[in-house]
GUTI-176621 format. One line per field, with one value per residue (C-alpha): residue in three letters; chain; x, y, z. Coordinates in Angstrom, 2 decimals, decimal comma. Layout:
residues N
aa: [Ala; ...] $
ch: [A; ...] $
east: [X; ...] $
north: [Y; ...] $
up: [Z; ...] $
***
This chain:
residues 381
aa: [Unk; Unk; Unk; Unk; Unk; Unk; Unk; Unk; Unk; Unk; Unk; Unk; Unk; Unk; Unk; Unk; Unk; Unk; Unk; Unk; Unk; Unk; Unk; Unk; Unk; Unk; Unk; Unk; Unk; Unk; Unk; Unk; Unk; Unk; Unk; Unk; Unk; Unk; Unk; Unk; Unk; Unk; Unk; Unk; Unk; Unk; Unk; Unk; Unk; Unk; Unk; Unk; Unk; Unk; Unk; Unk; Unk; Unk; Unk; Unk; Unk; Unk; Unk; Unk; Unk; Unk; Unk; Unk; Unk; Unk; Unk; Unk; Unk; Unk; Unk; Unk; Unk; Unk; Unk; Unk; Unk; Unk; Unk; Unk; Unk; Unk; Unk; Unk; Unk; Unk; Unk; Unk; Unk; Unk; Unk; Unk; Unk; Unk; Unk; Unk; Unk; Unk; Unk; Unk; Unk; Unk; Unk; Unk; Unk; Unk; Unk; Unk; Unk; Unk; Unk; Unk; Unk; Unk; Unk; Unk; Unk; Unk; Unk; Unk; Unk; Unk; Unk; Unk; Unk; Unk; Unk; Unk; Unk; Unk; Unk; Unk; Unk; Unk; Unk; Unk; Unk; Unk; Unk; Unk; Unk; Unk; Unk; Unk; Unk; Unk; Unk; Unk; Unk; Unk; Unk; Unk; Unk; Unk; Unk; Unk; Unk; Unk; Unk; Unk; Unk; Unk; Unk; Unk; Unk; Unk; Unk; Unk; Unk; Unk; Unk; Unk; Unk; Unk; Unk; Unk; Unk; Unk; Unk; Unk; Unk; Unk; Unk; Unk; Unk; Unk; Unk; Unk; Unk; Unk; Unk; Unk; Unk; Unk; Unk; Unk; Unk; Unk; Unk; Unk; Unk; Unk; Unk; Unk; Unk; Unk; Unk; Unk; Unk; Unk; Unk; Unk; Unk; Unk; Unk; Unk; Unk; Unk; Unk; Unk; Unk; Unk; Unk; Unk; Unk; Unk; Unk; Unk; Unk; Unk; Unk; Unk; Unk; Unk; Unk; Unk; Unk; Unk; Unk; Unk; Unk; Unk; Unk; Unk; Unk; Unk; Unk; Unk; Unk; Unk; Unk; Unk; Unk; Unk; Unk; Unk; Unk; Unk; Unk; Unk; Unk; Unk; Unk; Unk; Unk; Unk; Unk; Unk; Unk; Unk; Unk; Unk; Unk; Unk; Unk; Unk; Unk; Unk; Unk; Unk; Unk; Unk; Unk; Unk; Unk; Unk; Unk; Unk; Unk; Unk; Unk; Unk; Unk; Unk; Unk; Unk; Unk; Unk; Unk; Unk; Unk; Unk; Unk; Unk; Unk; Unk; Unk; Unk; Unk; Unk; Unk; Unk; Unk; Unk; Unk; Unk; Unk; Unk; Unk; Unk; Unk; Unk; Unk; Unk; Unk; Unk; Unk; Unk; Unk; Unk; Unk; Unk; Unk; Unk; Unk; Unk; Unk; Unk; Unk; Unk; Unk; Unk; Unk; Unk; Unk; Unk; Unk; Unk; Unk; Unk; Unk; Unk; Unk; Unk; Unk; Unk; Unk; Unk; Unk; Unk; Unk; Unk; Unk; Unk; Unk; Unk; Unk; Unk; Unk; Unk; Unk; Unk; Unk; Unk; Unk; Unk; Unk] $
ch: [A; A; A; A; A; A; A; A; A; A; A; A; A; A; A; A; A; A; A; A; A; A; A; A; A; A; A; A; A; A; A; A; A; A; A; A; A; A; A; A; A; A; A; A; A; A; A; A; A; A; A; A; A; A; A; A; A; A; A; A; A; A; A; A; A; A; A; A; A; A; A; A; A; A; A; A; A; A; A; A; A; A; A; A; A; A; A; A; A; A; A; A; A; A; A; A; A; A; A; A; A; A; A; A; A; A; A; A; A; A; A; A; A; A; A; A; A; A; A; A; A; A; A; A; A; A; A; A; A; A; A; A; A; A; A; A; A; A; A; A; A; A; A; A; A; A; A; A; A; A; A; A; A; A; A; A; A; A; A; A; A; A; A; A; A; A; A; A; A; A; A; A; A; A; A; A; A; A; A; A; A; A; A; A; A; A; A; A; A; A; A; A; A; A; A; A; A; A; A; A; A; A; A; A; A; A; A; A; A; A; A; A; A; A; A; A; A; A; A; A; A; A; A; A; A; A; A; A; A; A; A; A; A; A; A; A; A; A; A; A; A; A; A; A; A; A; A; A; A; A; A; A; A; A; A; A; A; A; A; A; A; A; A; A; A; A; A; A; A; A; A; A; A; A; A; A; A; A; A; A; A; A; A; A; A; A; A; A; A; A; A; A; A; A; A; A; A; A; A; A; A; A; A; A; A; A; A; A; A; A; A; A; A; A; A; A; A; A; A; A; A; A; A; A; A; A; A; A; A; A; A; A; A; A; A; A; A; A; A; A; A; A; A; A; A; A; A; A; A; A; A; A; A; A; A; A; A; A; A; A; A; A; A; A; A; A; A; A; A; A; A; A; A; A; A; A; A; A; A; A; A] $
east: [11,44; 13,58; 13,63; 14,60; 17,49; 18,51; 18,81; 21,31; 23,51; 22,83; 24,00; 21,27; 21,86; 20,80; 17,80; 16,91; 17,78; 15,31; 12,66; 13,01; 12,86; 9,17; 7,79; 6,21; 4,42; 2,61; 2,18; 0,22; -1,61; -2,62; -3,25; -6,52; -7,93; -6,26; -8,18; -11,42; -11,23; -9,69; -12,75; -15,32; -14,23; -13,56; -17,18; -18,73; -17,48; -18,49; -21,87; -22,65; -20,61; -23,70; -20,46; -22,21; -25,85; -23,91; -21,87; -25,15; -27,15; -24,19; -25,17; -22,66; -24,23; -23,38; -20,76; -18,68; -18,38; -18,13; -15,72; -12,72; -12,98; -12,84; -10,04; -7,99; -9,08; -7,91; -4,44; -4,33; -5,16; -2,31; 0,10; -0,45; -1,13; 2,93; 3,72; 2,50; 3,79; 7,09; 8,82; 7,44; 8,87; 12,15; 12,36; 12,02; 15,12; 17,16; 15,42; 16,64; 20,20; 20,72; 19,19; 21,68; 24,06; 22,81; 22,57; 25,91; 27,10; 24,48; 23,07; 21,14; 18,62; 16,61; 15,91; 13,29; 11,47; 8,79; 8,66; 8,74; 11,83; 11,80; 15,57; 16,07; 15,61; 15,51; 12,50; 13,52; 10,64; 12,42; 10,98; 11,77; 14,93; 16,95; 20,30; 21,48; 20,34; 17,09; 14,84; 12,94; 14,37; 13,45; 14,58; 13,05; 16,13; 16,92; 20,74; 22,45; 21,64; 18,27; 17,23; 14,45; 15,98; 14,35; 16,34; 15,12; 16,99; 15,92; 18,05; 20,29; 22,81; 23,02; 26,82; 27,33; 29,78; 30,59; 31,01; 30,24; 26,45; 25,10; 26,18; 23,27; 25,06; 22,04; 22,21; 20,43; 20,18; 17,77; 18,40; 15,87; 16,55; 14,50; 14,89; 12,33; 11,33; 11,29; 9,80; 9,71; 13,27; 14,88; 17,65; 18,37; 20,89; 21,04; 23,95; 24,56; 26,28; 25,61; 27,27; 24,08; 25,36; 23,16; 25,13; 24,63; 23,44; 20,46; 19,94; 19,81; 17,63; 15,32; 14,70; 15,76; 12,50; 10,01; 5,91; 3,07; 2,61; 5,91; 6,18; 4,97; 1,53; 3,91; 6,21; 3,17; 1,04; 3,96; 3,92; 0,25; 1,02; 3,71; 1,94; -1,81; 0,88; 2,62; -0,99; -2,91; -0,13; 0,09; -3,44; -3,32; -0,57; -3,60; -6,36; -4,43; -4,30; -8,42; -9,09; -7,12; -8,85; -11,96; -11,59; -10,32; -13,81; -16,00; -14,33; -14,79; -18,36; -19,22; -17,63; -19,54; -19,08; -17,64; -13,82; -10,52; -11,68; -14,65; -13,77; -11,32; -14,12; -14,27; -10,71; -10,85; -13,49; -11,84; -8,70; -10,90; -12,35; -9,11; -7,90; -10,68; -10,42; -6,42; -7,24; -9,78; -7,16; -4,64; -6,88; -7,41; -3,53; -3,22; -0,16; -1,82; -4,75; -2,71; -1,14; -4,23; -5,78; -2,95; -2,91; -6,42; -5,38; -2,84; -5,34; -8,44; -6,64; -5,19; -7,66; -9,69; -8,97; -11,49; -14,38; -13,94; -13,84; -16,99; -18,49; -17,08; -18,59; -21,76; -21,74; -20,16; -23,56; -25,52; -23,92; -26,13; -23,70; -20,35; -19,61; -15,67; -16,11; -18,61; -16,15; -13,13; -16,04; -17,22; -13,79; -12,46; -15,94; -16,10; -12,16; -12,73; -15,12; -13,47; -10,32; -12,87; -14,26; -10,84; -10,23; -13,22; -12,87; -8,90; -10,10; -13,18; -11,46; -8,83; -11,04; -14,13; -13,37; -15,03; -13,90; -10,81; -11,61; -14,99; -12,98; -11,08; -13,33; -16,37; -15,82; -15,11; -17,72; -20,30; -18,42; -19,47; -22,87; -23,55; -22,34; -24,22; -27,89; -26,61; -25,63; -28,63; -30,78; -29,18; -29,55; -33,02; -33,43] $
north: [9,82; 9,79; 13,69; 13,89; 11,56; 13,32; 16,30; 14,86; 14,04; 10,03; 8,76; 8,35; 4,48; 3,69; 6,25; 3,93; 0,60; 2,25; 2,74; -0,67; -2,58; -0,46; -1,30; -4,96; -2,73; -0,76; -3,67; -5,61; -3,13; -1,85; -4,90; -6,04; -2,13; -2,26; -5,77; -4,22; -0,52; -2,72; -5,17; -3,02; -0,59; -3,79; -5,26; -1,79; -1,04; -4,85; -3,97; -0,54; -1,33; -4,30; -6,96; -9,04; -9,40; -10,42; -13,50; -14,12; -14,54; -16,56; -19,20; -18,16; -17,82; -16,05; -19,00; -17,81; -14,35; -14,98; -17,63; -16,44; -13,15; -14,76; -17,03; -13,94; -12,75; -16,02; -15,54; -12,08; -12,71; -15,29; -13,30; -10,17; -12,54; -14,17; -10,33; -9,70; -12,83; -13,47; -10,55; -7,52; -9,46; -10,11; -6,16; -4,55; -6,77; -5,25; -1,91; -1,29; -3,34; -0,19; 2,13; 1,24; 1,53; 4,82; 6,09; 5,29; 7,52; 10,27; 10,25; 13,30; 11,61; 10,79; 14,33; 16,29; 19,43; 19,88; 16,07; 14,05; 11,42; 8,65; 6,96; 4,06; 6,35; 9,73; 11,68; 14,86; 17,19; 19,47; 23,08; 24,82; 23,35; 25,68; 24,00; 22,13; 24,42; 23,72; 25,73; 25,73; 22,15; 19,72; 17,12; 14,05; 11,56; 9,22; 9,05; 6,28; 6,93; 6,86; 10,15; 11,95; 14,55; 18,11; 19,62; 22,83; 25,28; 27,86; 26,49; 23,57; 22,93; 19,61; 17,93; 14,57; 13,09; 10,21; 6,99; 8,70; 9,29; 12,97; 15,82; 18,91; 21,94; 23,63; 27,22; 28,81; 25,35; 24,64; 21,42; 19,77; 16,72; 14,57; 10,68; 8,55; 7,84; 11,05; 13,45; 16,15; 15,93; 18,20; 20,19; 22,50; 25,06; 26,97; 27,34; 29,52; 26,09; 23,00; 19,96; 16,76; 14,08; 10,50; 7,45; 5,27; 2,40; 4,55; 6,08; 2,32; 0,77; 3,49; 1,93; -1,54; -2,56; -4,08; -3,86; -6,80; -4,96; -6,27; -9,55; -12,74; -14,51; -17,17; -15,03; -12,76; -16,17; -17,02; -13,32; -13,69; -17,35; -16,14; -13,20; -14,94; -16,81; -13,78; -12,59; -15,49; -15,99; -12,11; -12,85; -15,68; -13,76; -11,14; -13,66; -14,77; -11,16; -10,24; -13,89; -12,81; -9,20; -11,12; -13,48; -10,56; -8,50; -11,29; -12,01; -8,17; -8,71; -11,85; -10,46; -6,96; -4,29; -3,46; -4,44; -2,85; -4,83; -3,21; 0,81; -0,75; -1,53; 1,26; 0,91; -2,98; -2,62; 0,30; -2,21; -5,12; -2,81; -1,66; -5,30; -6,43; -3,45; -4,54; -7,70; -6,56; -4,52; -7,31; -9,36; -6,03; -5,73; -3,48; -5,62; -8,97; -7,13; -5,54; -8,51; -10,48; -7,74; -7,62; -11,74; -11,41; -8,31; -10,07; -12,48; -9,85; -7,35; -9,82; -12,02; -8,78; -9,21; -12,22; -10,48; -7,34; -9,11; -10,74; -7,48; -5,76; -8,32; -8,24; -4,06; -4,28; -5,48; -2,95; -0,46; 1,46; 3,50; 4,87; 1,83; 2,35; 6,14; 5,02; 2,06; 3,81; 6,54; 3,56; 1,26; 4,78; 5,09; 1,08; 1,67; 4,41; 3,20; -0,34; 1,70; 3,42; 0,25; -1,63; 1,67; 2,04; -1,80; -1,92; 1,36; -0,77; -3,84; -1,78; 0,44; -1,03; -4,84; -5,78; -9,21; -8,92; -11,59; -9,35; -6,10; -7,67; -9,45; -7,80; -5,45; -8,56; -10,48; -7,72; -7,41; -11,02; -10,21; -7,54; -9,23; -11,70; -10,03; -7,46; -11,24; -12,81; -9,58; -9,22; -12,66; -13,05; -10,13] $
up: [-10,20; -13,44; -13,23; -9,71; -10,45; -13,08; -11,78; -9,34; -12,42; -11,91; -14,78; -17,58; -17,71; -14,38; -14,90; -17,50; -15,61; -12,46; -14,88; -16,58; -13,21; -12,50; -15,39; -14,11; -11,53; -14,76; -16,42; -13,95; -12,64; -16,41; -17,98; -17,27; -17,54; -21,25; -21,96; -20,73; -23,03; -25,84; -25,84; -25,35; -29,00; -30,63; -29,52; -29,79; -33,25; -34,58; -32,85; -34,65; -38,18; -37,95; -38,22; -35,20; -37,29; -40,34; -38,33; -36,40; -39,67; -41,26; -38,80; -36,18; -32,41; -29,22; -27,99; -31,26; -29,84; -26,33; -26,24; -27,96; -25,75; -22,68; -23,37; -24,71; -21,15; -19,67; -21,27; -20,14; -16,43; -16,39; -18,27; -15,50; -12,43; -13,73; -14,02; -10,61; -8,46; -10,70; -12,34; -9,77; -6,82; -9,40; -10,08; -7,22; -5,63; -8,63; -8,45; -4,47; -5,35; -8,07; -5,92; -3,19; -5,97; -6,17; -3,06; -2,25; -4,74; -4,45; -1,32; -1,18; -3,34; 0,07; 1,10; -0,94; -0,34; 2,04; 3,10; 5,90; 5,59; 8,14; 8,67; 11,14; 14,70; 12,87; 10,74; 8,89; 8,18; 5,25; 3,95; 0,55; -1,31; -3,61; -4,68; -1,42; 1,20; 3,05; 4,75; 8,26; 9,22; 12,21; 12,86; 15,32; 16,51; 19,40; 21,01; 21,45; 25,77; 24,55; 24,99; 22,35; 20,55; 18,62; 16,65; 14,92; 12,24; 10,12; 7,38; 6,97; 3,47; 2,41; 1,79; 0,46; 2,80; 0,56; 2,46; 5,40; 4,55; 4,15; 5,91; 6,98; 8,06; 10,40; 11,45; 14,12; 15,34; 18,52; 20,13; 22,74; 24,68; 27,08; 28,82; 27,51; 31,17; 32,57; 29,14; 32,43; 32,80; 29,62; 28,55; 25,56; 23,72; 20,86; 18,87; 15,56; 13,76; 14,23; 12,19; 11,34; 10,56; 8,99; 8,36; 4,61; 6,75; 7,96; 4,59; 2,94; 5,67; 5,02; 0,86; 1,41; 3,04; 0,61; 1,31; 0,40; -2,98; -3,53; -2,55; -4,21; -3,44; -1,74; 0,01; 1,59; 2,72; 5,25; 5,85; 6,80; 8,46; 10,67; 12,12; 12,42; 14,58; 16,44; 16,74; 18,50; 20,80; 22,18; 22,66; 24,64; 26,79; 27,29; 27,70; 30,90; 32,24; 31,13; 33,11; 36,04; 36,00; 35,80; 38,65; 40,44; 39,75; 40,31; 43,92; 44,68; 43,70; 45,45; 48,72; 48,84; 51,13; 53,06; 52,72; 50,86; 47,47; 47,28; 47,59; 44,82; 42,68; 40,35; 39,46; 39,19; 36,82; 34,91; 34,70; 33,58; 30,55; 29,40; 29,26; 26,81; 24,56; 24,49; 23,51; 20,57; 19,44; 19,27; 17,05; 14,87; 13,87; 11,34; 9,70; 9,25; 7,88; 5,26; 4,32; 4,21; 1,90; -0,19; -0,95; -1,97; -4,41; -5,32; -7,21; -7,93; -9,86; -12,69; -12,45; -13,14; -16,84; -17,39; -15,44; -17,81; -20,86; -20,36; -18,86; -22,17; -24,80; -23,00; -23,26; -26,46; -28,24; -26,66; -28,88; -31,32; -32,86; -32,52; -30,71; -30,32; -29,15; -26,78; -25,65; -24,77; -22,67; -20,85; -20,53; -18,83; -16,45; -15,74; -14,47; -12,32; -10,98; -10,20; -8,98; -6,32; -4,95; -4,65; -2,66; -0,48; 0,02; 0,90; 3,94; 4,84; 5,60; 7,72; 9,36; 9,96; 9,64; 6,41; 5,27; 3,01; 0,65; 0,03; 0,08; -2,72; -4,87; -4,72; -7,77; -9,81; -8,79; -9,77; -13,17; -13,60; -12,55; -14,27; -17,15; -17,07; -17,11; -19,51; -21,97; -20,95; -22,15; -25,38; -26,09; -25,10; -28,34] $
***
């Protein structure tokens, strides 16, 4: 980002601002993976330097090892879960009030090569970019009669019309337009020029909007309240119609031939299916879903710092030798392979349904796990 501003001429101050208002975003996310490589060379290297036989023959026992690296986890987990829920929330307000800032003043920032750029009721699907021209542009817009525009060009240069918004000078311009009742009903031209115009209110309601990632724990609960809400009550409104179709079906059935209902049949019953997969899908909405997986992430990524350091002690004295080497080897696989499950877990719980708390927490809870058989092995020694 800080090199594609910068080659805009932003000013190098509000480079530095934009990068400065990400940072809580590295910071929470990075955290607990730096507590879990960190412990496990500390750990290893005690382990193979023999540091851990000399404080367990001093009299010391396990307790004294384990329990000041899990309260340094503790600290850690509340320290990113504060980063997370407090200051990401707080930076990304002043991130998109400069980047407003910003855009104002430079608005071709939103167009990049070979991209797809959605606006309020326009996308932009961009080629090669050298300088401000453009190649092979389309563009996807709806008029203000609410007819569905294509627009196609083999090139387009890019203005900054200042207040006005940007400016995209198309050549060889092919324009398509059709109602949105009648898509059969069309008309088109060609023209060598053609003058695009998108406004700075479209351009900022494009960045303004912020996701779950971005909200607080708080803020994305009554996200997740008010649409369980929204939710339940489209479904009722479709309940009534499947109960109707229902009633209808079962009457039809009852009756029997011969009779108008009944050469009706195979559409009432097509009508009746169709109406109970459109329910299902209402209680599958892909929004609340997100949300609800994000809340739980929310608390299984910081939180993610305690589960490693007790994971990392307990690998920690399994080291033989070259104990930090073999640490930062492991800290790197162990994160990987956390990163992977969150992943599979976050398109599980939106594709097929899996539970979110499970899609969530499930990488932690077998850090505990495993940690604790791995402990209770090495103790046992």
């Amino acid at each position: 980002m800080a090199k594609e501003v910068l080659t805009k001429h932003v000013p190098f101050g509000q480079v530095a601002l934009l990068i400065l208002f990400s940072l809580p975003t590295v910071i929470a996310m990075s955290a607990p993976f730096a507590s879990l490589v960190g412990t496990l060379m500390t750990v290893g290297r005690l382990t193979s330097d023999n540091e851990i036989l000399v404080m367990l023959s001093s009299g010391l026992s396990y307790k004294n090892i384990f329990l000041p690296a899990i309260t340094v986890g503790i600290i850690i987990s509340i320290l990113s879960f504060i980063t997370n829920d407090i200051l990401l929330p707080a930076g990304t307000v002043q991130f998109n009030k400069l980047w407003r800032r910003i855009l104002f003043s430079t608005p071709a920032l939103e167009l990049e090569a070979n991209s797809v750029k959605r606006f309020r009721d326009t996308v932009i699907v961009t080629g090669d970019v050298t300088d401000n021209t453009i190649k092979n542009v389309m563009i996807l817009d709806k008029t203000s009669d609410g007819e569905r525009r294509v627009i196609m060009a083999s090139q387009a240069e890019l203005k900054d019309g200042g207040n006005e918004g940007l400016s995209l000078g198309l050549e060889n311009a092919f324009v398509q337009s059709s109602k949105e009742i009648a898509r059969e009903d069309y008309d088109y031209a060609s023209a060598s020029f053609l003058q695009y115009w998108i406004s700075n209110e479209d351009i900022i309601q494009a960045v303004m909007s912020v996701s779950p990632r971005e909200m607080s724990s708080r803020d994305v609960r009554k996200a997740v309240i008010q649409k369980t809400v929204d939710v339940n009550k489209r479904a009722n409104d479709r309940k009534a119609k499947v109960i109707i179709q229902g009633v209808n079906l079962e009457n039809t059935l009852r009756r029997g031939p011969p009779g108008e209902s009944w050469s009706r049949k195979p559409t009432s019953i097509v009508n009746f299916h169709r109406e109970t997969q459109t329910l299902a899908g209402i209680y599958k909405d892909r929004s609340l879903t997100i949300h609800v997986i994000e809340y739980y992430k929310k608390f299984s990524v910081p939180f993610g710092a305690f589960f490693f350091v007790f994971l990392a002690v307990s690998l920690g004295l399994m080291a033989k030798k070259s104990g930090q080497t073999v640490g930062f080897i492991f800290g790197n696989i162990i994160a990987v392979i956390y990163w992977s499950m969150l992943f599979i877990g976050q398109t599980m719980g939106l594709r097929v349904g899996t539970p979110p708390f499970w899609s969530m927490w499930l990488p932690n809870i077998l850090s505990l796990a495993i940690g604790l058989v791995l402990a209770v092995i090495r103790i046992r020694k």
